[in-house]
C-alpha positions as CSV (number, residue, x, y, z in Angstrom):
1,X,-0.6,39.8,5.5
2,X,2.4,37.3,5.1
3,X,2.7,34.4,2.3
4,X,2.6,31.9,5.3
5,X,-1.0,33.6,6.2
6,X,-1.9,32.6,2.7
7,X,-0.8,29.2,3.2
8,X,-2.7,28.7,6.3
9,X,-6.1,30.2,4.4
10,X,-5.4,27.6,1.4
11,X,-5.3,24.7,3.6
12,X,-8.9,26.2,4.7
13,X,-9.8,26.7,1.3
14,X,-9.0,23.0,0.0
15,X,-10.4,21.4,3.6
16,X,-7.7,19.9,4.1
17,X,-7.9,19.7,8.3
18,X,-4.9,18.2,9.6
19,X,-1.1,18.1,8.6
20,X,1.9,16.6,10.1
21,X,5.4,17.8,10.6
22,X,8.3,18.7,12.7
23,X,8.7,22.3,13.6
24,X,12.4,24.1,12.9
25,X,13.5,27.4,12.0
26,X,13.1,26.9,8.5
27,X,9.4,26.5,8.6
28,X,8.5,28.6,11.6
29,X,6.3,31.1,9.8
30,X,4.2,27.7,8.4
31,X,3.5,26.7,11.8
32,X,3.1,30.0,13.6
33,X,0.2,30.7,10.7
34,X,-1.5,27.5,10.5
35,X,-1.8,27.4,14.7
36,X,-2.9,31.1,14.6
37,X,-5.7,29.9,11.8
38,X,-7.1,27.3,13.8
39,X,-9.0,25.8,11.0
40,X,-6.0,22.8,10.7
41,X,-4.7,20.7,12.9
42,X,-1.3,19.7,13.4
43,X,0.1,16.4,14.6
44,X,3.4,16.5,15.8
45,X,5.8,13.5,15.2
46,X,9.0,13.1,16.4
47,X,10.8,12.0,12.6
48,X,9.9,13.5,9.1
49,X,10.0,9.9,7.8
50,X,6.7,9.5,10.1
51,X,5.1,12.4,9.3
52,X,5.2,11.9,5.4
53,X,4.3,8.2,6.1
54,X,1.5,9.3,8.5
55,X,0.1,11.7,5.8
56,X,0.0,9.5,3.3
57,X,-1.5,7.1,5.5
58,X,-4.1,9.7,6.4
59,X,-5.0,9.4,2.8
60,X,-4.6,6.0,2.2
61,X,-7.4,5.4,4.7
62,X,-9.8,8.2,4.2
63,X,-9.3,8.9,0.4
64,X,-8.9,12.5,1.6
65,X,-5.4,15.1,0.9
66,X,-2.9,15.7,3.5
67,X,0.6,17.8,3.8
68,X,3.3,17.1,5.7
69,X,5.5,20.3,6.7
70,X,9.5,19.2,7.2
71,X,12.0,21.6,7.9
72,X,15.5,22.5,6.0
73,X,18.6,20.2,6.0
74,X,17.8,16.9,7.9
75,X,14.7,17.4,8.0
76,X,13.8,17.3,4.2
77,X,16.6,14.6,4.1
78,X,14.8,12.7,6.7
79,X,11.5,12.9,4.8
80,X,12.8,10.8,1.6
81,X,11.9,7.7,2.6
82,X,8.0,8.5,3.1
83,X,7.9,10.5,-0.2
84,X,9.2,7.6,-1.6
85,X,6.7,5.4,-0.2
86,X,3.9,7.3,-1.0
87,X,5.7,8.0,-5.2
88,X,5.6,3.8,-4.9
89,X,1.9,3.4,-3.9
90,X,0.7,6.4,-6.1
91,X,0.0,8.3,-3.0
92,X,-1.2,12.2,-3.1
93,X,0.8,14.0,-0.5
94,X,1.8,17.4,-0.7
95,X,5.4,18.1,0.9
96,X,6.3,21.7,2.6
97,X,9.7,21.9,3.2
98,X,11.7,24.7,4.9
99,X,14.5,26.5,3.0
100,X,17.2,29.3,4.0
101,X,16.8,32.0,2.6
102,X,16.4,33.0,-1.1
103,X,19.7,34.7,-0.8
104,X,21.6,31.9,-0.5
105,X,19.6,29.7,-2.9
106,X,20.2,31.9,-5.9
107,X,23.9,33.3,-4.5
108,X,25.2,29.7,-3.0
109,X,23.6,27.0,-5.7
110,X,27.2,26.4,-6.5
111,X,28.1,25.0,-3.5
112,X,28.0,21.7,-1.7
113,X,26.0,23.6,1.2
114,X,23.6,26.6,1.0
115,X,23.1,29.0,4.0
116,X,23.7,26.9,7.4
117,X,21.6,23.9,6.5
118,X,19.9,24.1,3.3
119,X,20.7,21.8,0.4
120,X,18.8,21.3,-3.1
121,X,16.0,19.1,-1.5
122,X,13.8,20.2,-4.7
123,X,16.3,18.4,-7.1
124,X,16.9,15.6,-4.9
125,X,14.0,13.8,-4.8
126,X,13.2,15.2,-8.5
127,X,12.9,11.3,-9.9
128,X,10.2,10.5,-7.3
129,X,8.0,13.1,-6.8
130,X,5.2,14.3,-9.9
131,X,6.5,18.0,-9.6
132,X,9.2,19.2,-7.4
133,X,10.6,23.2,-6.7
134,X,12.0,25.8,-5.0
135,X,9.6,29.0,-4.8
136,X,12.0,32.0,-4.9
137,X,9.0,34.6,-5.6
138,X,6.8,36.0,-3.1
139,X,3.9,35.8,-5.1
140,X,3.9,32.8,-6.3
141,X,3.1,30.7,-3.0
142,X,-0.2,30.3,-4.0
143,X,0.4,29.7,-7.4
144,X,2.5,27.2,-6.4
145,X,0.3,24.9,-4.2
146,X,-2.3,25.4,-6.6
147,X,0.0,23.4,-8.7
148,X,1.0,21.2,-6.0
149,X,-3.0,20.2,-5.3
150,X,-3.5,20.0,-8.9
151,X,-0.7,17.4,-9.6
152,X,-0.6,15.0,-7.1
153,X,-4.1,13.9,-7.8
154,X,-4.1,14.3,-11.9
155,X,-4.0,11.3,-13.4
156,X,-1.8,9.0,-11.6
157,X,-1.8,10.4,-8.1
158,X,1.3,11.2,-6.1
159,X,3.5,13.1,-3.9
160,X,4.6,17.1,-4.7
161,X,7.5,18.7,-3.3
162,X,7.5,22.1,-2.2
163,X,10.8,24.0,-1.1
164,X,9.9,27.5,0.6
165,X,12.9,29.8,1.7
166,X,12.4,31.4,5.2
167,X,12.0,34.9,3.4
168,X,9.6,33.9,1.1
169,X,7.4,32.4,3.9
170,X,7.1,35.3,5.9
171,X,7.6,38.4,3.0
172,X,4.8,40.8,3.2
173,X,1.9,40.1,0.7
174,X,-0.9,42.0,-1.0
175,X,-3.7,39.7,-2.2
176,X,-4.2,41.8,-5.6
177,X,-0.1,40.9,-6.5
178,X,-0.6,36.5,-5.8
179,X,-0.7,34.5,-8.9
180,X,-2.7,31.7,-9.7
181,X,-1.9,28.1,-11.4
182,X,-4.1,27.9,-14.6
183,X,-4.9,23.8,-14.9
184,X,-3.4,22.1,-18.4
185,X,-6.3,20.4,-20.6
186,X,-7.0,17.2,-19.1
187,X,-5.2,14.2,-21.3
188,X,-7.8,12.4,-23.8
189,X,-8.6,8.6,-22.8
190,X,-9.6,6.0,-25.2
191,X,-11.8,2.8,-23.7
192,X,-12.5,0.9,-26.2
193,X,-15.4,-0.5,-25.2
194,X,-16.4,-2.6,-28.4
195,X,-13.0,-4.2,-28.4
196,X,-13.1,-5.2,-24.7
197,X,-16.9,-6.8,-25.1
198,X,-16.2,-8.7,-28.0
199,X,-12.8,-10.4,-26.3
200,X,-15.4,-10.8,-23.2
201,X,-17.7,-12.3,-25.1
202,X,-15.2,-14.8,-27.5
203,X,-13.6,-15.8,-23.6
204,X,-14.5,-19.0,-21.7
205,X,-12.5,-18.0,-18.5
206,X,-12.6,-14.7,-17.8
207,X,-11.3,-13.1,-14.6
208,X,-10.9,-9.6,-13.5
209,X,-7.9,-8.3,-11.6
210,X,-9.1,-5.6,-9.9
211,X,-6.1,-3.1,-8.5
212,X,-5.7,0.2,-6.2
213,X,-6.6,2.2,-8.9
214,X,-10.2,1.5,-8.4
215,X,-9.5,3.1,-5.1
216,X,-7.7,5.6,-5.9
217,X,-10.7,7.1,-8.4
218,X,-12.9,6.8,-5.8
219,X,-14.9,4.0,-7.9
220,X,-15.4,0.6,-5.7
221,X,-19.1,1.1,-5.5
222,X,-19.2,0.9,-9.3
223,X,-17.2,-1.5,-9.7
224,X,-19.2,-3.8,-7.5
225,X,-22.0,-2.8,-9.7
226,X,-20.5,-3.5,-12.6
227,X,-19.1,-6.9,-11.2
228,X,-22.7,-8.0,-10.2
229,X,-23.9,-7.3,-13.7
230,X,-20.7,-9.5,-15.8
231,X,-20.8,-11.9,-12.9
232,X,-17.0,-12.8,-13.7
233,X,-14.7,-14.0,-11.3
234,X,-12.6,-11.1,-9.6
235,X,-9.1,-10.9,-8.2
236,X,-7.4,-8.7,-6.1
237,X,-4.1,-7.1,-5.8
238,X,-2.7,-6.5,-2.3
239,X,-3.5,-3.0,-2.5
240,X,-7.0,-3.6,-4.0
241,X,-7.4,-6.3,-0.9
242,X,-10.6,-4.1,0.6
243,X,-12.1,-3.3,-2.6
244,X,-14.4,-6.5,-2.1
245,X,-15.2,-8.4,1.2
246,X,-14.3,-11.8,2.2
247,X,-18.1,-12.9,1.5
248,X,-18.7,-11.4,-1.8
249,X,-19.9,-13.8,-3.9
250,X,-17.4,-12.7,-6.9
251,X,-14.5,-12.4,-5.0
252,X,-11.8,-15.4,-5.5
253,X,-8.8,-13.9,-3.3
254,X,-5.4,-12.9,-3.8
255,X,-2.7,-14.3,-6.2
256,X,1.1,-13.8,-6.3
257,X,3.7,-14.9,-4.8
258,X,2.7,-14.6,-1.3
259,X,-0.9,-15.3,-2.4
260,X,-3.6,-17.6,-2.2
261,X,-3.6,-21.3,-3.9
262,X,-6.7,-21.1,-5.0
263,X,-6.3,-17.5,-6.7
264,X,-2.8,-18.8,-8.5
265,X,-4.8,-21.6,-9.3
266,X,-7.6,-19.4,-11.6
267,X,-5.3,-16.9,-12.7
268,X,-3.2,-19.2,-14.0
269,X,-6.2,-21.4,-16.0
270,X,-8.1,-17.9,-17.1
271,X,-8.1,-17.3,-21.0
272,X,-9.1,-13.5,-20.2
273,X,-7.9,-11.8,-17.6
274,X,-9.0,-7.7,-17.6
275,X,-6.4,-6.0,-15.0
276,X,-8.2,-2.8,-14.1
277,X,-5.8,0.0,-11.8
278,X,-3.0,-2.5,-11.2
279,X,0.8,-2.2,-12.1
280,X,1.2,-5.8,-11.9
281,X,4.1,-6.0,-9.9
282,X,7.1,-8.3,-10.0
283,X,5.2,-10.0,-6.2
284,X,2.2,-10.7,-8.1
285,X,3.4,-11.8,-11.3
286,X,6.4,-13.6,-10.6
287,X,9.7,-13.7,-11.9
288,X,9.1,-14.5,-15.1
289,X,6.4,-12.9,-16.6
290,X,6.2,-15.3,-19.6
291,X,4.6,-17.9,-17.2
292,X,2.1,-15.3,-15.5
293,X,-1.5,-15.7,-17.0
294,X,-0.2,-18.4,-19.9
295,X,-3.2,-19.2,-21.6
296,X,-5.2,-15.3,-20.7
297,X,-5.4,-12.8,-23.2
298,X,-4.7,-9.6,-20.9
299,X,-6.4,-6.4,-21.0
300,X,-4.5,-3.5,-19.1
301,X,-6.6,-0.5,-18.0
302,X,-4.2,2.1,-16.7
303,X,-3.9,6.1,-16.7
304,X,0.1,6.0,-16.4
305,X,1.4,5.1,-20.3
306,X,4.7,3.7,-18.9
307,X,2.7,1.0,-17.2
308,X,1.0,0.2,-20.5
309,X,4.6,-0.6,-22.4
310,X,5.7,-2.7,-19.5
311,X,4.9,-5.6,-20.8
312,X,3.6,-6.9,-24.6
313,X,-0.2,-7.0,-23.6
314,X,-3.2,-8.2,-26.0
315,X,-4.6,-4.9,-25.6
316,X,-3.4,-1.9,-23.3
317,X,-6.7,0.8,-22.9
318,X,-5.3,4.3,-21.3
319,X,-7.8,5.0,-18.8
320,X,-8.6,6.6,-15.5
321,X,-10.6,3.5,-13.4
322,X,-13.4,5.4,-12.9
323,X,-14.0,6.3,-16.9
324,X,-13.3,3.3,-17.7
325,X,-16.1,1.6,-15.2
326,X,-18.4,4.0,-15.5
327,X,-18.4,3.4,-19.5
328,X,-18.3,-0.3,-19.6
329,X,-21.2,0.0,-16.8
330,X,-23.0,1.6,-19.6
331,X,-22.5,-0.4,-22.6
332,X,-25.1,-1.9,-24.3
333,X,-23.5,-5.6,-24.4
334,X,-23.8,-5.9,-20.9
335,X,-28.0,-6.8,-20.3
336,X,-27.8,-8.8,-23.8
337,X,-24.6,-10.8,-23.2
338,X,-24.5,-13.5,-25.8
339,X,-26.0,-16.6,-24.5
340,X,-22.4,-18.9,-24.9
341,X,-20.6,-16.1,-22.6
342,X,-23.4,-16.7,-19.6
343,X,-22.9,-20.6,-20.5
344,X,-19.4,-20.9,-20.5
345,X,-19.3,-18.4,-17.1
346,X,-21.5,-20.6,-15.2
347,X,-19.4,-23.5,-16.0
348,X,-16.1,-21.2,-15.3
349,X,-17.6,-20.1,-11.8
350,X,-18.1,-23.2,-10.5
351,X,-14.7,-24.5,-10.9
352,X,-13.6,-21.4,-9.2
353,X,-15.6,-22.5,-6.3
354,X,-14.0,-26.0,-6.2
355,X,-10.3,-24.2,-5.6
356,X,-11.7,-21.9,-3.1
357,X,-13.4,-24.9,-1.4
358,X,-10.5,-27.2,-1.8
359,X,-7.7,-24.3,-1.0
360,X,-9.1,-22.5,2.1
361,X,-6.6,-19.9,3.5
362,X,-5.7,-22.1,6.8
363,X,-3.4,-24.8,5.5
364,X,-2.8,-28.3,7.6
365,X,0.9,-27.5,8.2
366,X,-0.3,-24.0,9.6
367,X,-2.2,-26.0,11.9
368,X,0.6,-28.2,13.1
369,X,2.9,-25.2,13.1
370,X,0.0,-24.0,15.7
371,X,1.0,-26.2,18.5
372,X,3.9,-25.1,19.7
373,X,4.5,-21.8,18.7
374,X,1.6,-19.5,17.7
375,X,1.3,-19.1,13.8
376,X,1.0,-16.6,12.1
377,X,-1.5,-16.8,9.7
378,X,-4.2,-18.2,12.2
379,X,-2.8,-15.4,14.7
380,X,-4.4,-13.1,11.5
381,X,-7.6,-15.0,11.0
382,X,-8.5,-14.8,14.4
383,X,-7.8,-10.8,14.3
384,X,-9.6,-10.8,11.1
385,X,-12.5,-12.5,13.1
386,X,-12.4,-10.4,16.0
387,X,-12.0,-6.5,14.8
388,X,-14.7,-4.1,14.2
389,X,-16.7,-4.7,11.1
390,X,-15.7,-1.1,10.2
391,X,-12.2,-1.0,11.5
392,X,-8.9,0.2,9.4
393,X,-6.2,-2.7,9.4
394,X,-2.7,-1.8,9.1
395,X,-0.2,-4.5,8.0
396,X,3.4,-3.3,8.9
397,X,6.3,-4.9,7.3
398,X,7.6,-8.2,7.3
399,X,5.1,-11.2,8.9
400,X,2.0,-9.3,8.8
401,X,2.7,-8.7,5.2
402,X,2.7,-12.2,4.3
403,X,0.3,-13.5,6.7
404,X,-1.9,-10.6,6.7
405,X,-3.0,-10.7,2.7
406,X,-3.0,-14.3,3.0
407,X,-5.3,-15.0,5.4
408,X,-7.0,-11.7,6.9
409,X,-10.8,-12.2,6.0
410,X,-12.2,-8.9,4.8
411,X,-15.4,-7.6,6.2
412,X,-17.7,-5.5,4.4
413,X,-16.6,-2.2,5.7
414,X,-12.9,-2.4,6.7
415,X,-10.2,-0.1,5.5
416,X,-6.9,-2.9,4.6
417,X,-3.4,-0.9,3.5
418,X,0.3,-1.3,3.7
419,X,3.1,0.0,2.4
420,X,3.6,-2.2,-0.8
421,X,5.9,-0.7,-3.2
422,X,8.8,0.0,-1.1
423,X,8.1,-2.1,1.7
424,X,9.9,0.1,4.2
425,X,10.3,-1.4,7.7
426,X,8.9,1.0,9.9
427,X,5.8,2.1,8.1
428,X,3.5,0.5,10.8
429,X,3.6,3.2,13.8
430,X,3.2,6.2,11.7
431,X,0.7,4.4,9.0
432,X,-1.6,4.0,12.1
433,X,-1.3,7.3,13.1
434,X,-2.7,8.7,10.2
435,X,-5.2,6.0,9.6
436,X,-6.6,7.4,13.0
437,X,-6.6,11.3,12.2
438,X,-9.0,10.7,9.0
439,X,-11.3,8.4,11.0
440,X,-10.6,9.1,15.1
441,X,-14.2,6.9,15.4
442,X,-13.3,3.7,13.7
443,X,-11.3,0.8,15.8
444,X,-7.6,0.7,14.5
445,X,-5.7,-2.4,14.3
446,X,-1.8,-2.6,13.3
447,X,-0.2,-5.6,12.6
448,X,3.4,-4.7,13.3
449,X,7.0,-7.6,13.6
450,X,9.6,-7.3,16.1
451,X,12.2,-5.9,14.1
452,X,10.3,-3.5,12.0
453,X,9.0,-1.5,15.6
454,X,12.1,-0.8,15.8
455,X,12.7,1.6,12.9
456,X,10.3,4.0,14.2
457,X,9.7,3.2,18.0
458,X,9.9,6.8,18.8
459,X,6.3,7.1,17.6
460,X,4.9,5.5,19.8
461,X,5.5,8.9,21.8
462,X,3.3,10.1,19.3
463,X,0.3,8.0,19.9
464,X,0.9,8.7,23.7
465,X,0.8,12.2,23.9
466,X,-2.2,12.4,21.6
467,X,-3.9,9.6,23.7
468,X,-4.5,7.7,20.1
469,X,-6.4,4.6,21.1
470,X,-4.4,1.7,18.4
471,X,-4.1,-1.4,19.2
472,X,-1.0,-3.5,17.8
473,X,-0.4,-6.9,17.5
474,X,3.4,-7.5,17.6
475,X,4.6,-10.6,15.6
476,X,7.7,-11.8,17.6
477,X,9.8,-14.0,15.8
478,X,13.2,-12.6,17.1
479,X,14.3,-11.4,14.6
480,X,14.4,-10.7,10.8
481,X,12.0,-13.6,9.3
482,X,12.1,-12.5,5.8
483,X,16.0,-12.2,5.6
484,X,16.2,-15.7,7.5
485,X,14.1,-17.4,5.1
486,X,16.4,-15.6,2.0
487,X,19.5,-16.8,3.5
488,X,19.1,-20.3,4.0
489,X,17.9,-20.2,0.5
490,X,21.0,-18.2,-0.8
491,X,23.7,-20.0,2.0
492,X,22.0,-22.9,3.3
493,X,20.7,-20.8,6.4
494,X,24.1,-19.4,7.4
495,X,22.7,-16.0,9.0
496,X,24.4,-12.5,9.3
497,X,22.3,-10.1,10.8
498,X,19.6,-11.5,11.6
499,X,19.0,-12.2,15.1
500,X,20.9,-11.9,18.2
501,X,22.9,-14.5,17.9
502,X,24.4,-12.9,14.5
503,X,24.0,-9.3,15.7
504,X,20.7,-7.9,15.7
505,X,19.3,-7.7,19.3
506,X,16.1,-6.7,20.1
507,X,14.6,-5.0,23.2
508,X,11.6,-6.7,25.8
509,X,8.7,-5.1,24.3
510,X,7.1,-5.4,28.0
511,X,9.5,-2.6,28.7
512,X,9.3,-0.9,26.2
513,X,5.5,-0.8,26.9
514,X,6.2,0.7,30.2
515,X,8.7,3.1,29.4
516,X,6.8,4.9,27.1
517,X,3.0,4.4,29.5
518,X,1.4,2.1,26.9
519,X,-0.8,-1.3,28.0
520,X,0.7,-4.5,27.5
521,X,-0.4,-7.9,27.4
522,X,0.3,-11.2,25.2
523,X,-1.7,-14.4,24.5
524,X,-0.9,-16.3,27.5
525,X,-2.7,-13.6,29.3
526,X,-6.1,-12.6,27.4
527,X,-7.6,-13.8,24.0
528,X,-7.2,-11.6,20.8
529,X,-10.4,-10.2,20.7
530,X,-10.4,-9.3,24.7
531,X,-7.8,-7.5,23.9
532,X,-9.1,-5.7,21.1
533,X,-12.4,-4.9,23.5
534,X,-9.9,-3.1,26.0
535,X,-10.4,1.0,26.4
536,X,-7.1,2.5,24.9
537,X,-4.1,2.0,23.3
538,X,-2.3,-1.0,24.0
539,X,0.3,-4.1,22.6
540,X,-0.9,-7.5,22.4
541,X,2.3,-9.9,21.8
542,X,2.5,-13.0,20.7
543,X,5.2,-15.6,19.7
544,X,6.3,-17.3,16.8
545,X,7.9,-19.7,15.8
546,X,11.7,-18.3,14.8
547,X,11.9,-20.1,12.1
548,X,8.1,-20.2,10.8
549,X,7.6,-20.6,7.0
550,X,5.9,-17.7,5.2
551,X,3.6,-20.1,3.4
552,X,2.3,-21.0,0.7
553,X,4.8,-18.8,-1.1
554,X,5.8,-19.5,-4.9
555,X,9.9,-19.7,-3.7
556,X,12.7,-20.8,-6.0
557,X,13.3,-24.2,-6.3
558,X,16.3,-26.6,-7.2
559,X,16.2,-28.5,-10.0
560,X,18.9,-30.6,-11.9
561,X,19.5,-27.6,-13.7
562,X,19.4,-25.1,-11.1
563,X,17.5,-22.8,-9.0
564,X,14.5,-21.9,-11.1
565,X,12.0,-19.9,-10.7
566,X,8.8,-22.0,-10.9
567,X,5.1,-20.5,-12.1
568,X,2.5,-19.4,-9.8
569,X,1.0,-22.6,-9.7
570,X,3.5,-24.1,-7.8
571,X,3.7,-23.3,-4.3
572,X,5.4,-24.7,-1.8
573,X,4.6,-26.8,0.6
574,X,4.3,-28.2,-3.2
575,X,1.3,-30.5,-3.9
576,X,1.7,-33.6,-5.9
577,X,2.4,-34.0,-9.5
578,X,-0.7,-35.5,-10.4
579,X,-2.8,-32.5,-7.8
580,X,-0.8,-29.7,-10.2
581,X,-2.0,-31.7,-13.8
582,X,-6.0,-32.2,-12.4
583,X,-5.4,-28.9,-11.4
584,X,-4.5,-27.2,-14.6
585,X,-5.4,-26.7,-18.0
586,X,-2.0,-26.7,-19.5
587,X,0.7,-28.3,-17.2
588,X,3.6,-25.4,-17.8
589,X,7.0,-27.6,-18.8
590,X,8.5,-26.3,-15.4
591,X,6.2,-28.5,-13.2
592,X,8.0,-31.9,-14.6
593,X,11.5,-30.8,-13.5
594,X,10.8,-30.3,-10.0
595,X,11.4,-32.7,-7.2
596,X,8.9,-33.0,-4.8
């Protein structure tokens, strides 16, 4: 037996049925094993940035553990920017990456090359990976993945790298000589139950922020128990935006920057607000983090510490999610809450419900925007409408973003995910490839802009040659929109870059469509949800405005004093003074410098 026989019998051993990766001489053995196996299968991509990407979409949409297998050289150099995406999004992923020989790793560390194309891969993407190495022993393959599965879904999941010389793949192996990883003692978590119930039950407006952590512990169902015994007013983050449905009677949205009004709205007026598995990022906080939440006491329930220091909370709990929910599910306070709490709730909720009715998603000047060009945001409420009521939604960079978290209306038992930490252009082709290989019998929707397809077209090979039935809705707005919409702010709309006109061209996706044998239509030719009924894979196109607004979006704003950077109550198109002060408990300073 060879080491890569043992890799392929591992794979079997921790079920983990399909991988993705590029074959070269540096992995050979892997792939010669793993084929010979049977057990898992591989999918083929045509760039290591897509295979990491697809495997950690693969995981992002089934909850269950992939590898992608990358050869020396380019190869693991090509991979980065998935890892990183995946290290952003707290993604497990384990990462198999060809190496010359052993001989030149020890003998040639010195030098800018090793071998023919080997480089320290291992120690490059060190800072963004939970473990990284080079395995230079034959028996410690095993030992080593064992480590690998271990790490990247401890605590705070994420990717593992995994360098494995050519020699060391295919040495010569007796089972009684492998080593074995022997697990650390788990780290000891402190909820603080007592101290949470009493600041529940002392709060008038309490709202939960529920984040991707929930997900990632595998703990939505009990956390829509426990929401349905507090009856509080629940949040979401954009990578929590699946953990309740549109119609849940708890759920209030999505705030931010690029959120909802009527979510900024009760975040901003809560006097509580529990964040439970979310890193509140700079997009959902703002720029200024002293105007996030003013008048809310926040609790922060996280199992990474660093996340806990970020920022001066009332009181930071280190937690896994799923502890944490499982325990407060169990405390006593809960079925005798104090009769002022239940009171003060009821009289909480149903303000709530007057910004959701007075907010919807659909805004009027999306509705004028509508009649010319089609909008975006009602292009993602009708797809929200018309996809399966199980189907996995992929929201590729740039528009769909935006407009996706916005205004796509969650059904009960949809899978919603992007790439949100790095926010890599390019992430859409390969996301929905995974998102297919963990759930082949579910419909899958990608939401995907003209200039992000780009970045990794040659996927769409990919989806061709394995007859992967996705359906995309390109977002054609000719160019950049993001970038557009930062340079008029920054140079009064002087554009570099951007579009054709300033150097950016892009292709007739109609051709492209043909080239690669892939159906094509747009909206002039068949509704949104025809198209989603058609057999097969296919690209539905439809056309925006060039110059639409991504809005409401909390945007700088000029003042006397100059650009500011107003709270998250203030989005633009910006309502009326006298809207923002019936609006809010506390009008934040801010609000009376701004022109409207």
């Amino acid at each position: 037996m060879i080491n890569s026989d043992l890799i392929a019998d591992f794979l079997e051993e921790k079920k983990i049925d399909t991988v993705f990766g590029i074959i070269g001489s540096a992995n050979a053995y892997i792939f010669d094993s793993i084929a010979k196996k049977g057990y898992t299968k591989i999918v083929y991509t045509h760039h290591e940035q897509a295979a990491v990407m697809s495997a950690g979409a693969y995981y992002r949409a089934s909850g269950k553990l992939s590898m992608a297998i990358v050869t020396a050289g380019g190869g693991a150099s090509n991979a980065i920017t998935g890892v990183l995406s995946n290290w952003a999004d707290s993604i497990p992923c384990i990462i198999l990456a060809g190496q010359e020989s052993s001989f030149y790793v020890k003998n040639q560390k010195h030098l800018r090359m090793i071998g023919t194309q080997g480089f320290n891969a291992s120690g490059m993407v060190n800072s963004i990976v939970k473990k990284s190495k080079c395995i230079l022993k034959k028996n410690d393959v095993i030992k080593s993945l064992e480590e690998a599965y271990y790490y990247c879904l401890e605590g705070r999941p994420g990717p593992v790298w995994l360098d494995m010389p050519q020699d060391i793949q295919g040495a010569k192996i007796d089972k009684k000589d492998v080593t074995h990883f022997i697990p650390p003692t788990p780290p000891s978590y402190k909820s603080e139950i007592s101290k949470i119930t009493k600041l529940l039950g002392q709060s008038k407006r309490p709202v939960i922020l529920a984040g991707h952590g929930i997900k990632l512990s595998k703990s939505v169902n009990n956390f829509k128990e426990l929401i349905s015994k507090l009856k509080i007013p629940v949040l979401t983050s954009w990578l929590g935006i699946d953990i309740l449905s549109e119609n849940n009677p708890y759920n209030f949205g999505r705030p931010g920057l690029y959120g909802q009004r009527k979510s900024n709205f009760i975040l901003q007026n809560c006097d509580l607000l529990l964040v439970i598995g979310s890193r509140l990022s700079l997009p959902l906080t703002g720029y200024n983090i002293s105007n996030f939440a003013p008048n809310a006491k926040i609790i922060m329930v996280n199992n990474d510490k660093d996340e806990l220091t970020k920022h001066p909370y009332h009181l930071p709990i280190f937690d896994n999610c799923s502890n944490f929910i499982n325990k407060l599910n169990a405390s006593k306070w809960i079925p005798s809450k104090p009769i002022s709490f239940t009171t003060h709730l009821q009289k909480w909720r149903s303000q709530c419900l007057k910004y959701k009715n007075k907010y919807p998603t659909i805004e009027p000047h999306h509705i004028e925007d509508n009649k010319q060009y089609s909008n975006s945001y009602i292009t993602v409420d009708k797809i929200s409408e018309a996809a399966d009521d199980d189907a996995i939604i992929v929201f590729g960079q740039g528009t769909p973003v935006a407009s996706g978290h916005q205004s796509f209306k969650v059904k009960n038992n949809q899978t919603v995910f992007c790439s949100n930490g790095l926010g890599e252009r390019g992430n859409g082709i390969p996301s929905a490839i995974g998102a297919y290989f963990s759930n082949p019998n579910r419909q899958i929707i990608c939401l995907v802009s003209d200039g992000s397809l780009m970045m990794n077209l040659q996927e769409l090979q990919t989806i061709v040659g394995y007859n992967i039935p996705i359906k995309f809705i390109l977002f054609n707005n000719e160019g950049y929109l993001f970038i557009k919409h930062t340079q008029k702010m920054l140079f009064k709309g002087n554009y570099t870059g951007v579009n054709k006109e300033t150097g950016v061209s892009l292709p007739q996706y109609k051709k492209i469509c043909k080239a690669f044998g892939i159906n094509y239509t747009n909206e002039s030719h068949k509704s949104i949800k025809q198209f989603l009924l058609t057999p097969g894979s296919g690209l539905y196109e439809t056309y925006m405005n060039p110059e639409q607004d991504l809005s409401p979006k909390v945007k700088g704003i000029v003042t006397e004093e100059g650009i500011i950077a107003p709270p998250l109550e203030e989005m633009s198109p910006l309502l009326p003074l006298h809207e923002i002060e019936n609006n809010m408990i506390n009008v934040n300073e801010l609000s009376y410098k701004i022109k409207r």
